[in-house]
Structures are given as C-alpha cells and as structure tokens.
C-alpha positions as CSV (number, residue, x, y, z in Angstrom):
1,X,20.0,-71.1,7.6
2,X,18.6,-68.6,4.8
3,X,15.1,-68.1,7.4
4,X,17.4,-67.4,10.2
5,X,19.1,-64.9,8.2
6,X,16.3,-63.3,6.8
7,X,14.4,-63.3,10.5
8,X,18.1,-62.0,12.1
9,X,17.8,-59.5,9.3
10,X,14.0,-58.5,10.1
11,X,14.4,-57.7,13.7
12,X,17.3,-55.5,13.0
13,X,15.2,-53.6,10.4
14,X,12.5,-53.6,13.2
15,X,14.8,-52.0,15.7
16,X,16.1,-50.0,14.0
17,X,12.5,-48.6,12.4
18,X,11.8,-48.3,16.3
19,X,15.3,-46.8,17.7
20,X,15.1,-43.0,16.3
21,X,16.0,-39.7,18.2
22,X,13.1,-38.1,19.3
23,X,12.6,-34.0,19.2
24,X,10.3,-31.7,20.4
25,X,10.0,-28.2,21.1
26,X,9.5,-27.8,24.7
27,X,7.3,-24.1,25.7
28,X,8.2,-22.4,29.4
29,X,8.6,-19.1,30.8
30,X,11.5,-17.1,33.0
31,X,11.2,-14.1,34.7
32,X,7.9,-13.2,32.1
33,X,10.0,-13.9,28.9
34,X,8.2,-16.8,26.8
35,X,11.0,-19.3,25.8
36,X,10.8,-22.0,23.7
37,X,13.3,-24.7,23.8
38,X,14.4,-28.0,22.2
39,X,14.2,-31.3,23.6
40,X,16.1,-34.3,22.4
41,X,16.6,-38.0,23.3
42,X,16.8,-41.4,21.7
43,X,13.8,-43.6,22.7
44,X,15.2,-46.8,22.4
45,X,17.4,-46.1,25.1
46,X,15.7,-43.6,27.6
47,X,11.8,-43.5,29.3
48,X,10.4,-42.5,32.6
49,X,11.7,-46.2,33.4
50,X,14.8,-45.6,32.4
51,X,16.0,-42.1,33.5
52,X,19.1,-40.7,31.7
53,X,21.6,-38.3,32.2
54,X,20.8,-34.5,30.9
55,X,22.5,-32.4,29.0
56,X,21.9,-28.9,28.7
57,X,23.0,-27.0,25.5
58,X,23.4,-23.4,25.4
59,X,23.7,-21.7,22.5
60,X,25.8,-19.0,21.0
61,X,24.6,-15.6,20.9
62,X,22.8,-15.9,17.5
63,X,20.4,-17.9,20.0
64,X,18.3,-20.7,19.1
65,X,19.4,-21.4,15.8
66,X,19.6,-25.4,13.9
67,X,23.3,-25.4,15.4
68,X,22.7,-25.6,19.0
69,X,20.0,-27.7,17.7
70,X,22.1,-30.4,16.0
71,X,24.4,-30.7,18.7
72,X,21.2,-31.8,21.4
73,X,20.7,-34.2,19.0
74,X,24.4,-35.5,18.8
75,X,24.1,-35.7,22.6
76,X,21.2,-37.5,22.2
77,X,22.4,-40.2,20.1
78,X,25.1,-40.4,22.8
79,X,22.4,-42.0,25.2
80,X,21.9,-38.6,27.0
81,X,18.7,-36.3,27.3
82,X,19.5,-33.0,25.2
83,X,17.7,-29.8,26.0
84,X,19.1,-26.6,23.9
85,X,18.0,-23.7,26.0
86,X,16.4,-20.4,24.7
87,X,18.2,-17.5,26.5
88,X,16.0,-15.0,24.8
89,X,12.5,-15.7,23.6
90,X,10.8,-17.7,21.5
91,X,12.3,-17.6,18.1
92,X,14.6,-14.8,18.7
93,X,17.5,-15.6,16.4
94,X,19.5,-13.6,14.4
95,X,22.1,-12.8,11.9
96,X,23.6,-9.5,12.7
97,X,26.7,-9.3,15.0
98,X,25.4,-5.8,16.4
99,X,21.7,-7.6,17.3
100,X,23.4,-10.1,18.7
101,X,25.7,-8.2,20.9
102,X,22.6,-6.6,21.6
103,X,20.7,-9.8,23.0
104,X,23.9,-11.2,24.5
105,X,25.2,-8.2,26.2
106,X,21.5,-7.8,28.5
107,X,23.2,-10.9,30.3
108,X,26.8,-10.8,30.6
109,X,27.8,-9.8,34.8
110,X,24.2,-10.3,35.8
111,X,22.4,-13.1,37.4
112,X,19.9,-13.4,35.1
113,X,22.7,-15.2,32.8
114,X,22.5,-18.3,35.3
115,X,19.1,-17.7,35.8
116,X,18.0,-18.4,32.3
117,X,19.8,-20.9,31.9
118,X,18.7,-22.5,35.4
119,X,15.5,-22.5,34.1
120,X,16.5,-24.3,30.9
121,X,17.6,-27.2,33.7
122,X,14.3,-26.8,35.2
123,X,12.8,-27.8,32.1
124,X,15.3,-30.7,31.2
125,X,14.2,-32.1,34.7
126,X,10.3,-31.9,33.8
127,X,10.9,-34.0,30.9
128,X,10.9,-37.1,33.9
129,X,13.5,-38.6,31.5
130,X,16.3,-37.4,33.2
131,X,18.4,-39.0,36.9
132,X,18.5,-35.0,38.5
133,X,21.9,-36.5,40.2
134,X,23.5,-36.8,36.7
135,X,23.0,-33.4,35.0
136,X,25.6,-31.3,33.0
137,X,25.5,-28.0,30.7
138,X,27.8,-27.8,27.7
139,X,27.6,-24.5,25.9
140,X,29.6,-22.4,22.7
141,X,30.5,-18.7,22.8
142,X,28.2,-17.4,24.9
143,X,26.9,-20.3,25.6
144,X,30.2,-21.2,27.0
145,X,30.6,-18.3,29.3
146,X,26.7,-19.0,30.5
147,X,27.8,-22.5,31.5
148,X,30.6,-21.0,33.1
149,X,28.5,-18.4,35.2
150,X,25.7,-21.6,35.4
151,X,28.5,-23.8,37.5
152,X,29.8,-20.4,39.6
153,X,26.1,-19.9,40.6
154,X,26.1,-23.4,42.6
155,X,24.4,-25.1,40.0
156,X,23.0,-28.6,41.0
157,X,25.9,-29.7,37.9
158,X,28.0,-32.4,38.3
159,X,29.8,-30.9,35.3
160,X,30.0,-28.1,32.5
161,X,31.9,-28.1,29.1
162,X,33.0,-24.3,27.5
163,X,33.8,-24.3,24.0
164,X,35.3,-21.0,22.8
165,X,33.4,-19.4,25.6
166,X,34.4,-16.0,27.1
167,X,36.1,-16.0,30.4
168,X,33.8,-15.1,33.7
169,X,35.1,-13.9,36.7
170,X,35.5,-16.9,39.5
171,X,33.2,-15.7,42.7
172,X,34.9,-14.8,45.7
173,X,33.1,-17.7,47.4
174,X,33.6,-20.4,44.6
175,X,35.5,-22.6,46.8
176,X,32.5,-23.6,48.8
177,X,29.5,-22.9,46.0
178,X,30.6,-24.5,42.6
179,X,29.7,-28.0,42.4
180,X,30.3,-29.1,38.9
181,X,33.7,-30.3,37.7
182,X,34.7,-28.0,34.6
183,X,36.1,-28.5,31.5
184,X,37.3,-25.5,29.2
185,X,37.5,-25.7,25.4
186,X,39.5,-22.9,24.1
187,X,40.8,-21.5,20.8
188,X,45.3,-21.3,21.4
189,X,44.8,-18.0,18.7
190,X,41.0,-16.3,19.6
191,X,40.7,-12.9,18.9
192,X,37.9,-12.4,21.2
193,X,40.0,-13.8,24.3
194,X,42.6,-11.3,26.1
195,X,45.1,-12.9,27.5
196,X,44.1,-10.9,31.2
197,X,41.0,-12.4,31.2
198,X,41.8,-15.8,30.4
199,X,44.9,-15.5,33.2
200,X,42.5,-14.4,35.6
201,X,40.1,-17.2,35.0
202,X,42.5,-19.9,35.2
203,X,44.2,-18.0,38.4
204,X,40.9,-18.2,40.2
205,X,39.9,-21.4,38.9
206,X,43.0,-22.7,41.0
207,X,42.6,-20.3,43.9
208,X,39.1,-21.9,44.6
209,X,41.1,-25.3,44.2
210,X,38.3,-25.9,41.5
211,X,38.5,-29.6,39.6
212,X,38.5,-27.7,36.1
213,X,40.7,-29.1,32.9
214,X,41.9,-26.8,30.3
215,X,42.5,-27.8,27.0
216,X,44.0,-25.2,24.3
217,X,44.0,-25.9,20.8
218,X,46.8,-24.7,18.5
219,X,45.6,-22.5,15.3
220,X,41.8,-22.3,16.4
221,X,40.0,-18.9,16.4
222,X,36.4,-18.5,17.8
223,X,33.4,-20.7,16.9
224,X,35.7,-23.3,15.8
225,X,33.4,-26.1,16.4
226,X,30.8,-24.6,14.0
227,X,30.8,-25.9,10.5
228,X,29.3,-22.9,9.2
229,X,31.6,-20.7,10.7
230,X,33.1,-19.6,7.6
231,X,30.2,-18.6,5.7
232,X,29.3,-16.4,9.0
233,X,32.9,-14.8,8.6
234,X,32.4,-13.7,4.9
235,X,28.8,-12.5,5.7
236,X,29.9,-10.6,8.9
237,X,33.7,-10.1,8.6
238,X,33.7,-11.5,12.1
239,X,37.6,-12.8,13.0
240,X,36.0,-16.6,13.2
241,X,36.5,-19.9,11.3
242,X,35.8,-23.4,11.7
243,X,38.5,-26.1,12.5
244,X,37.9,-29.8,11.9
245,X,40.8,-30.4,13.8
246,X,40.0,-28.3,17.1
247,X,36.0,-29.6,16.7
248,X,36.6,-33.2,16.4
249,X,39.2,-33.3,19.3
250,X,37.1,-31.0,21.7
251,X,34.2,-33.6,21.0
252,X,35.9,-36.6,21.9
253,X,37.6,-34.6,24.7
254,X,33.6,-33.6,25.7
255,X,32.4,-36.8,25.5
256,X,35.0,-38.4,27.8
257,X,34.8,-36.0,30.6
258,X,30.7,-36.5,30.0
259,X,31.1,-40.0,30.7
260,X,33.7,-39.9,33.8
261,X,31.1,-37.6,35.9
262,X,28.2,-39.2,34.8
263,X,29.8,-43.0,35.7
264,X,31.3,-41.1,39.1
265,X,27.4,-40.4,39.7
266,X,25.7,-44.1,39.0
C-alpha cells in the first residue's frame, strides 16, 4: 500500500514538473511598426494536436506592461491560448497619463485601432495552437474600447469582453458586420464614462439587435480590475481605484461567457 502511495505520489510530482504555463515573447510587424507581443499557454493541455481556443488580451493605454501580461497567463491556466497584443511598439510602455493619452489617442475613431489589434489575432493564429473557429479578444480601458471597435470591424470573433473600456460608436452597418457576441464590464460610478456616450452605445447596441450583455458594477471607478490601481492614483492623481469586489465578479462573469461561445463553437 505504502509503494502504491509513494508511486501515486511520484507521477503527480511528475505531472505536475511537466504541466507549467508556457510564455514567450512573440516578434511581428503592422503597418511598419515593430511589435512585440506575449504569448501564453499551458502545455499540458494545448499542442498543434490539440488546438485551443484564443484569447486575445489588449492592454490598457500604459501598453504592454506585466498586467496585461499576468492576465494572458490567467487565461492561460484557463486552458486557453493567451496572446497580449502590442498596440504601439516594442517596449513602448509608460507611466505618464499625458504619454499615454498621447499613444492612445493616435488610435481612438480610426481604423488602425482594429487594425492593430487584428494583427495581434493574426499572430495568436500563427502560433498553430489555436481552433481559428474559437477565437475571442478581452481587453481593459483602452483595451476595452479596442475590443469593442475589433468586434464592430467584422472581426472573425465569436466573442469580446470590455472591462472599464470607453464606449465606441456602433457602425451604421453593425447589424449585418459584427460577428462576435459582446460582453461589457463597466464601472456603475466611472469618471471617465459620460452618461451620453454609454446611452448611445447601449441604444445602438440594440438597434443593431446585437447579442451583447451588460453588466454594471455598483461603487467601481475605472481600472477596477487592476490591483495596482491605487498606487497609479497616488502617483498620477488619476480618478481610479481597484475593487476586489467588481474584479472578482467581472472574472467569473468573463470566464462564463468565455466558455458558453467557445462550447457554442465545438
């Protein structure tokens, strides 16, 4: 009995030695803009044999930073393929609200939003880990309003997650272009949300008869998924702050939508 315990308690070391979430930074190029992104998946249950669904992760406008990085790899250990995007360049992060407003702002209303991040998909499908009928984007800030102009551009998505993202207009023609299902995660109380913008969303998101859910949580700001949101405030003085609360219950709201339109796909 003792052997068959210790053996039991061998292989699960062994797995466990061998089951480990695998990164890499991943190099490419967009419209002449080097990019660098971040690839993440967990070996033990994805391969070229055994394609996944992708997720892409869009960060928020401080770019490429360990956040958006931490949350591939929380997707990852979900069973999913993880790519956080570069919207800007190859390590081009920053710390300053004005730089970032800077680097964000070159994309807000333009194609090249979708674009960049369309390319970021590209790359998530190169990895040949990844079933290209189960794909989805989730993004934060303005990563959430890229997802958001991602799934108005037609995106080949079955779905897209915003957390505290801006609101982008709805197309004219969204009706018959917008593919992915949609799933909104916004502060109740965010500063950086007018209440016009949001109404208009929402009032094209049902004009265009859109499969979208909203979900509005009470006493969040902006960022409130981000841990370190706090320490940005008191550096920056930006209106934002973390809430456990708000973060944990827009995960597990995430990861249920994930799974209904990736099972919807198998």
């Amino acid at each position: 009995m003792k052997k068959l315990i210790l053996l039991v308690a061998s292989l699960a070391i062994v797995f466990s030695a061998h089951a480990k979430i695998v990164t890499k930074p991943v190099s490419y190029e967009q419209a002449g803009t080097k990019l660098e992104g971040y690839l993440a998946y967990d070996d033990a249950k994805v391969s070229t044999a055994k394609k996944a669904p992708g997720v892409l992760v869009v960060p928020e406008w401080w770019g490429l930073t360990d956040y958006p990085k931490h949350r591939a790899e929380q997707i990852a250990a979900l069973g999913y393929v993880a790519f956080a995007v570069d919207m800007y360049g190859a390590g081009v992060t920053t710390t300053d609200p004005k730089k970032a407003g800077e680097l964000a702002g070159q994309f807000y209303g333009k194609p090249l939003m979708a674009e960049r991040a369309q390319a970021g998909i590209e790359q998530l499908l190169a990895s040949g880990l990844v079933d290209a009928g189960r794909v989805a984007a989730i993004g934060y800030c303005f990563g959430g309003s890229t997802v958001q102009a991602l799934a108005f551009s037609g995106a080949a998505l079955v779905g897209v997650v915003s957390f505290h993202g801006g609101p982008v207009p709805v197309p004219a023609d969204a009706a018959t272009k917008v593919k992915a299902k949609i799933l909104i995660c916004h502060g109740a109380i965010d500063p950086f949300v007018k209440k016009e913008d949001l109404d208009a969303l929402l009032k094209g998101l049902d004009g265009a008869k859109l499969d979208y859910q909203f979900v509005s949580y009470a006493g969040a700001v902006h960022a409130f998924t981000n841990p370190d949101a706090d320490n940005i405030a008191k550096a920056t003085g930006l209106p934002i702050a973390y809430n456990k609360a708000a973060d944990l219950r827009s995960w597990g709201h995430m990861k249920t939508f994930l799974a209904e339109i990736f099972s919807a796909k198998m």
